[in-house]
C-alpha positions in Angstrom: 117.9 104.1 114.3 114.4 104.7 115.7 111.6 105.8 113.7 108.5 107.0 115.2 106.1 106.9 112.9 102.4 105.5 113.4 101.4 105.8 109.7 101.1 101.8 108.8 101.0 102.2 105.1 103.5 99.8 103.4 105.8 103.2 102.5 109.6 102.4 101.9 111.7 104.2 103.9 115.1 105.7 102.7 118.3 107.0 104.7 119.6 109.7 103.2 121.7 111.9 105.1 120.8 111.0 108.6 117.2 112.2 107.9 114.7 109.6 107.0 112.4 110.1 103.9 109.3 108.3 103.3 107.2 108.0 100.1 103.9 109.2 101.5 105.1 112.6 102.3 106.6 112.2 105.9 110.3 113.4 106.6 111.6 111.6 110.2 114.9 112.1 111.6 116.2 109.4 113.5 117.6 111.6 116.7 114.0 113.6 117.3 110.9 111.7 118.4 107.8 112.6 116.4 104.9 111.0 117.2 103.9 111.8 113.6 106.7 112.8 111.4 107.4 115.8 110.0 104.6 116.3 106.9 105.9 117.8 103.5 104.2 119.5 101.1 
């Protein structure tokens, strides 16, 4: 399971559904490369 994600800030990462979640506001899914994540507001 890759996860492209260049933000280096300690944030736990969950699985949840095949799409990964992380605390600081940045979805990643494990099949797409994003250099950056996907941002949530």
């Amino acid at each position: 399971m890759k996860c492209m994600c260049r933000n280096d800030k300690k944030a736990e990462v969950f699985v949840l559904g095949g799409v990964l979640e992380q605390r600081d506001g940045i979805l990643l899914h494990p099949d797409i490369d994003i250099p950056n994540g996907i941002p949530i507001r």
